[in-house]
N, C-alpha and C positions, 0 to 999 in steps of 0.2 A: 786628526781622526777623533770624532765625538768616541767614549766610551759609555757602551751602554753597563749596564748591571751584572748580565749575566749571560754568556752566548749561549742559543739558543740548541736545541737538538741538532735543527738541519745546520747548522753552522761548524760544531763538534763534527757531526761528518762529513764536512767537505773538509776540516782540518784534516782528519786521520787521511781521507781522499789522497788529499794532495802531498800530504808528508809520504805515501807510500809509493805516490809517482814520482820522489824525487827534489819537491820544491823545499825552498827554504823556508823558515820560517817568516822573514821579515818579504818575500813575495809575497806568502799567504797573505799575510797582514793586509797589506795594500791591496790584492786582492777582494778580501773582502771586510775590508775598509774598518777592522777592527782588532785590539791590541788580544794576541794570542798565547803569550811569553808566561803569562800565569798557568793559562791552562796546561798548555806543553810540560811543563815543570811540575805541576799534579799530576800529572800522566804518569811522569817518568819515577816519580817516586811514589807513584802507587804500584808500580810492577816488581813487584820483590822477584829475586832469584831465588830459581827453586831449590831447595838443597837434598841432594838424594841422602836419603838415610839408610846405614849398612842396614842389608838384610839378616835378621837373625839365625846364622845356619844351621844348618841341621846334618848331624852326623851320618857316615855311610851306611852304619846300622840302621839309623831309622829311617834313610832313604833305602833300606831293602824292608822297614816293616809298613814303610806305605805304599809301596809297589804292589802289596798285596790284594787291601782292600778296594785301592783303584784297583783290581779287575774283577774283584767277588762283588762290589757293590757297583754295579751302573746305577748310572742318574742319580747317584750321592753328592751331598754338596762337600765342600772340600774342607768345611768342618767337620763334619758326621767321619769323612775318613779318617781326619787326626785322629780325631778322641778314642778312634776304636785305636786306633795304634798307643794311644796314650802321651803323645805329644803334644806338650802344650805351649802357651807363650805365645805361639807363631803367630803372625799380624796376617791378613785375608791375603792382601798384597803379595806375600811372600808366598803362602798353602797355592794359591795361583799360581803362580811365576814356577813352582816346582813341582806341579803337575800338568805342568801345560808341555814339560817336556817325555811326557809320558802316558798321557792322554790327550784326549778330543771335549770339547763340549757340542754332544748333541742329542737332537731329539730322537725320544723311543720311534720305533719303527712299528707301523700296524704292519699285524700280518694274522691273517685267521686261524682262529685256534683249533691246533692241527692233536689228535690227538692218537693213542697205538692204531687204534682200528682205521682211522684217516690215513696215518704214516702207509698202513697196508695196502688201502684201495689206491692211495696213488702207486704204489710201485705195483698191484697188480694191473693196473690202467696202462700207465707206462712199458710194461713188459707187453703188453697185448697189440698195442699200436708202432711199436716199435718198428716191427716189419713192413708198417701200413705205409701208402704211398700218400702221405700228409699231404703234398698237393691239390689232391682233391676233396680237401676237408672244406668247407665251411664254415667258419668262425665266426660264431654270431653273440649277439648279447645285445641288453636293454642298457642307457644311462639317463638320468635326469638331469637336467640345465637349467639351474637358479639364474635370478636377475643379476647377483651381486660374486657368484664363484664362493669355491671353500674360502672358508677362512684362515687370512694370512695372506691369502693370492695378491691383496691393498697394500702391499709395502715395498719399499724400494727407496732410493736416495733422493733427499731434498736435499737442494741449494742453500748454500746457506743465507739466509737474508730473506728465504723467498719461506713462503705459510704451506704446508701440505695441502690439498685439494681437499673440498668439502664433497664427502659419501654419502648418499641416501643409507636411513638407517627405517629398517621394513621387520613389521613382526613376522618372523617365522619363517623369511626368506625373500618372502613375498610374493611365494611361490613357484613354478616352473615348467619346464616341454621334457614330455618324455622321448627319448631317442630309444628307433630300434635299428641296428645297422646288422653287416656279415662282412666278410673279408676273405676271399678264396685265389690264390694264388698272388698275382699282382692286379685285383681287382676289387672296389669297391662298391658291395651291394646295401645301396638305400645313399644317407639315411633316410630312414620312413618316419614318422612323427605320429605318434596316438595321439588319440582325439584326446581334447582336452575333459579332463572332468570322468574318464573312463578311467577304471579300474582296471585291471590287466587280470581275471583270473582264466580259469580254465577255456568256461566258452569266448568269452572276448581278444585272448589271445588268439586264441583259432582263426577268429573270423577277422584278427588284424593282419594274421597273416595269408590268410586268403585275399582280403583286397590289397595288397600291397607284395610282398616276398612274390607270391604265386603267381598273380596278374601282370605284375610289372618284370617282373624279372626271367622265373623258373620255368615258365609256362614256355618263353623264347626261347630257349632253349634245346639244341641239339638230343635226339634220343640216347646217341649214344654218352653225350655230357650228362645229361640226367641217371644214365644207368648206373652209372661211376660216381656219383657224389656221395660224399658223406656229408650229412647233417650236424653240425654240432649248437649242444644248448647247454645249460646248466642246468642246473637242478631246483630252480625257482619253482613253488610249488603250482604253479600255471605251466609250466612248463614239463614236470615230469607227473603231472598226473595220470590216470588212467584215460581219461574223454580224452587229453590232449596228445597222449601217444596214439589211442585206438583211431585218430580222426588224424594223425600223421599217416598213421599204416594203412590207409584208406586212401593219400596222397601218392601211396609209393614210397614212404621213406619209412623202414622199419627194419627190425632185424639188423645186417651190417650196414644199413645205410645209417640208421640211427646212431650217431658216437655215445655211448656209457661215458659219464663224465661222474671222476671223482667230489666227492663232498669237500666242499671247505677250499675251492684250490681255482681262483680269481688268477692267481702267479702263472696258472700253465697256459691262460688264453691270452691269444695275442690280439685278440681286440683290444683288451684292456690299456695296451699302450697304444693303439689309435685312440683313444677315448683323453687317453693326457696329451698328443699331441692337438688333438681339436678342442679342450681345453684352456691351456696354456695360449691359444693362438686369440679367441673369442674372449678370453679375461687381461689379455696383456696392459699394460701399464695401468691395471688395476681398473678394466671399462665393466660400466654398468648399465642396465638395461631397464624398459620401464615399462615394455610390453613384453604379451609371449610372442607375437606375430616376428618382433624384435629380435630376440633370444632366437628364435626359429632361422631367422633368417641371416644370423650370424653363425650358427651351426652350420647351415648350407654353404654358406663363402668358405669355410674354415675346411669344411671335405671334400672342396673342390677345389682346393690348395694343395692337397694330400695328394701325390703323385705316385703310379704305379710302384716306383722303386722302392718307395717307401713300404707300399704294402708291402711287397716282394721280399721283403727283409724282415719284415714281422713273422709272414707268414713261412717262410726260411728257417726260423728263429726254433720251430718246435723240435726238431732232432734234437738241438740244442738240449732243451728243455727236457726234454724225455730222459735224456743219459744223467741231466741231472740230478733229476729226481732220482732216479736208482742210486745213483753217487751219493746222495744224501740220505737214502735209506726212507724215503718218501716225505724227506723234511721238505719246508721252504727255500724255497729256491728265488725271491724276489723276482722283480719284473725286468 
């Protein structure tokens, strides 16, 4: 066997290859028709054994004075909580390893800031519907659909040996489709899609849901299913203005058909978790888009995925909801 200088990359990995299938070393060699018996022998005395080193412990007492700060400081790092306790010495490894049996590491949670006067209107919101036959509500809401999804939706496991996938990277988003849907019983109304390049205020909501919600949908409509419906919107200020209630109440829906919706309180509509299931489904393995037509028409496959049952369970979900909110005393109640 000529020896060359020095084996090459791809040859080093067809050693490690082959040594992990089993082969000997002097197959290898023959194999690929060069002396290996160095390399192998750098290998093995490059892998040192790891040696664990005692952790430095820490007494019952001060495992009862950092029990503390882990729960007064979230999202502290696990040195900020020593020091408050005055424990020092301890290596990260360790502050680790003894709060992990006692906490979580995770991220803050949004949740809209809910404050006395909030806490109120939803418990008087919740008291007032309580009796109401939710059934017939209408749960509607606006959402946007970026080319690229929130951020974070890009990550997941790579192989090892294999390169992560290259993302387009877009100023600002690189913009999106606005979505307007409703959700009433086990049925899904829309989605509809605003025009591009419109703004959504008072008159142009109106007249998007005149061609679209009214025409396509409400207009078909049985008299007596129209007499019973409750309307629900949020409080977006296109939505709860003066033009755009008095040009409701001109449609028929005002007074009790109109739902009063609490400020601040995204958690009690159950659109919003339709809105992360057609999400979740049109961003999966982290897919990107490069048109709106695109984006649009991924939204569509994604709601027509969405099977009554599911609505059914959303829209099911508000009793839930309502007793919560009173249980909570008109706090957050998540989604």
């Amino acid at each position: 066997m000529g020896q060359k200088k020095d084996l090459t990359g791809s040859e080093k990995s067809k050693i490690v290859r082959y040594l992990a299938e089993g082969c000997s070393s002097l197959k290898i060699a023959k194999l690929l028709k060069r002396t290996i018996k160095r390399f192998i022998q750098n290998s093995q005395q490059g892998r040192k054994k790891r040696v664990e080193k005692p952790r430095r412990k820490i007494t019952a007492h001060e495992l009862r004075k950092v029990k503390r700060p882990a729960a007064k400081m979230p999202l502290a790092t696990s040195l900020a909580i020593f020091q408050s306790c005055n424990i020092t010495g301890v290596p990260k490894s360790t502050r680790c390893a003894i709060l992990r049996d006692m906490a979580k590491v995770r991220k803050a949670e949004r949740r809209p800031p809910l404050n006395k006067t909030h806490k109120l209107k939803r418990q008087d919101w919740a008291k007032k519907y309580l009796k109401t036959d939710l059934s017939k509500v209408l749960w509607t809401d606006e959402m946007r659909v970026s080319f690229d999804g929130p951020d974070g939706w890009a990550r997941g496991w790579i192989g090892k040996g294999h390169r992560a996938p290259v993302r387009l990277r877009r100023q600002q988003g690189g913009g999106g489709v606005l979505v307007w849907a409703g959700i009433i019983k086990d049925e899904l109304v829309g989605p509809f899609r605003v025009e591009d390049g419109v703004k959504l205020n008072s008159q142009s909501y109106c007249q998007f849901l005149e061609d679209t919600f009214f025409k396509q949908w409400y207009w078909k409509k049985s008299a007596s299913f129209k007499k019973n419906m409750i309307f629900m919107q949020d409080n977006a200020p296109s939505h709860a203005s003066k033009y755009s209630t008095a040009w409701l109440a001109r449609k028929g829906i005002k007074e009790e058909k109109l739902m009063t919706w609490p400020p601040c309180s995204p958690d009690l509509n159950p659109i919003e978790n339709l809105w992360s299931i057609i999400k979740c489904e049109i961003y999966k393995e982290g897919k990107q888009y490069t048109s709106l037509n695109s984006v649009w028409e991924a939204v569509v496959a994604a709601a027509r995925n969405v099977d009554g049952e599911q609505i059914k369970t959303l829209t099911e979900s508000m009793d839930g909801r309502l007793l919560s909110v009173l249980a909570k005393k008109g706090g957050y109640i998540g989604r």
